[in-house]
N, C-alpha and C positions, 0 to 999 in steps of 0.2 A: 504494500500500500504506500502510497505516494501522500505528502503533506504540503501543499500548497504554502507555499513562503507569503506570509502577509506583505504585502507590500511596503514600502519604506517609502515614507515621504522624500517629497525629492531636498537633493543635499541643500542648503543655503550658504551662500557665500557671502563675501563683503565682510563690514566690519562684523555684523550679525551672527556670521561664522564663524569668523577668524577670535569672536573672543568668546564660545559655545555660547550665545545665547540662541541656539534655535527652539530646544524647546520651550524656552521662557514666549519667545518668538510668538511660536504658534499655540502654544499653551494657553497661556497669561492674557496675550492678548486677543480680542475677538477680529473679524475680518474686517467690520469698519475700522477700528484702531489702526491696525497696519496697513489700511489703505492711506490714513490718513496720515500717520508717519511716512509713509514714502510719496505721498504729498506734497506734504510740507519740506522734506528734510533736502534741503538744497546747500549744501556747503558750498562756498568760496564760489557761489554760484552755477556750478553743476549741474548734472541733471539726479542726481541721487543713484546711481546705477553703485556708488561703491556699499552701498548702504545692506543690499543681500544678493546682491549678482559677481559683482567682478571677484577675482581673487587677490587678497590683500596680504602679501607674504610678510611683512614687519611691521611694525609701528612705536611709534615712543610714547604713547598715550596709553595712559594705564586704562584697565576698564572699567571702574569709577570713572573717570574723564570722561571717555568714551559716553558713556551713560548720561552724568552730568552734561553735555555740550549739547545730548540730544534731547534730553529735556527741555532745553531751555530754547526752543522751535516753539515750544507749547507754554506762552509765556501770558497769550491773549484768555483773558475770564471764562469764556466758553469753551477753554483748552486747557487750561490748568490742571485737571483732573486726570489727562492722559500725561503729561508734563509730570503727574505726580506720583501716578503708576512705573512710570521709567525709571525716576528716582528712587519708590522701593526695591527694583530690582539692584540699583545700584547700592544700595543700603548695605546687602551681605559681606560685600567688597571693603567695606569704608574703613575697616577697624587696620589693614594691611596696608592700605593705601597710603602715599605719600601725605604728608600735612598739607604741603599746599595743594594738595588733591581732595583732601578733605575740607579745607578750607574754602573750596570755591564750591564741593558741592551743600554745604551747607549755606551756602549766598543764595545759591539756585534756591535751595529747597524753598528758604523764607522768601523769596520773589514770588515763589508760586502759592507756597500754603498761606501769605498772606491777603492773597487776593481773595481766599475764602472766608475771610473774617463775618460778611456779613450774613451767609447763608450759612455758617458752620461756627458757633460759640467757641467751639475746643481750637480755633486755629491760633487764635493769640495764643492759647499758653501753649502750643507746642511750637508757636513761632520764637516766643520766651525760651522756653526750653535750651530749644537747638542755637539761640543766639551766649545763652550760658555757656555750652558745651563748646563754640565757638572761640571764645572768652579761654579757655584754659588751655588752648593750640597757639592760640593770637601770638607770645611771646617768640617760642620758635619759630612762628609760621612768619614773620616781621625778619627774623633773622636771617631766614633763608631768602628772601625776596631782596634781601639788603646784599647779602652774597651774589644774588644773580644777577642783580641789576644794580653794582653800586653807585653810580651816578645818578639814581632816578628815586624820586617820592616815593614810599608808600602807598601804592594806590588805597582808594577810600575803604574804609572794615563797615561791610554792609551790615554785620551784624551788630556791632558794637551801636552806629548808626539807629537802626530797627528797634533796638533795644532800649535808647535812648529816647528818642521818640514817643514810644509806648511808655516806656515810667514817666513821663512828663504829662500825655494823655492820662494816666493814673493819677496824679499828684503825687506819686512815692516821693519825696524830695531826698531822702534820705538814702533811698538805693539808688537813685538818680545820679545822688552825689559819688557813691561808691564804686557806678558803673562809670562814671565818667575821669575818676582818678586811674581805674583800671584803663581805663581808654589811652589816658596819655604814656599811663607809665608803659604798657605794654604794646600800642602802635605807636611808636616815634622813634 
């Protein structure tokens, strides 16, 4: 007796492959999502063909990065939510991933979870959250951006920023005062 081989979806390439996200791919996401990720997802002007088609033998982008850059396609209110699905895939990754890897994907995340503030109570405090957790990278992540670029500013700490913002909205003056000394002492 013979047993018919199930078929195998067909392989996916591009960055999609090249860092396993296929099942996440077609798993996780439904078929409007990934229509509208290849869509959207236009690098450097493009036509998105490296995104699950072409084959991409190296990269220097970790895949948090990878993940973070492609979220952040999905930056408009009525996209957010797929912007934010991308980012928990990029989630598992985050703990291995370089600082200033983690550091920009937690810029993205609050760009995006906070645009849900007014349909979703819980988005400020895990915007709060993730701007804390940000907050205890900031030091090193300052150092190393001064190493790579030492002729050039700081670019701006979106979370420090966000964070500020929001305790001022609150009236906390008092942790206001204590996020904003952490601010100086730790970006500049």
């Amino acid at each position: 007796m013979f047993f018919k081989k199930k078929p195998q979806p067909p392989k996916i390439g591009g960055y999609i492959g090249y860092y396993n996200l296929g099942d996440w791919w077609r798993n996780t996401l439904d078929e409007a999502e990934r229509q509208e990720i290849l869509e959207r997802f236009r690098p450097l002007g493009g036509d998105g063909d490296d995104l699950i088609d072409n084959q991409i033998l190296s990269t220097d982008r970790h895949r948090v990065q990878f993940l973070y850059e492609l979220a952040s396609w999905f930056t408009r209110s009525d996209r957010v939510s797929l912007g934010l699905k991308i980012l928990q895939e990029a989630e598992a990754g985050l703990e291995s991933a370089p600082l200033i890897v983690q550091h920009f994907y937690y810029s993205t995340y609050i760009e995006l979870r906070y645009k849900q503030r007014k349909e979703d109570p819980s988005a400020i405090d895990d915007v709060k959250q993730i701007c804390y957790r940000s907050m205890t990278i900031a030091p090193k992540v300052a150092a190393e951006f001064l190493k790579l670029y030492p002729n050039q500013d700081l670019p701006r700490h979106v979370c420090f920023n966000q964070l500020i913002v929001l305790l001022k909205k609150e009236g906390n003056s008092e942790e206001l005062g204590r996020v904003e000394q952490e601010y100086g002492r730790a970006w500049s």
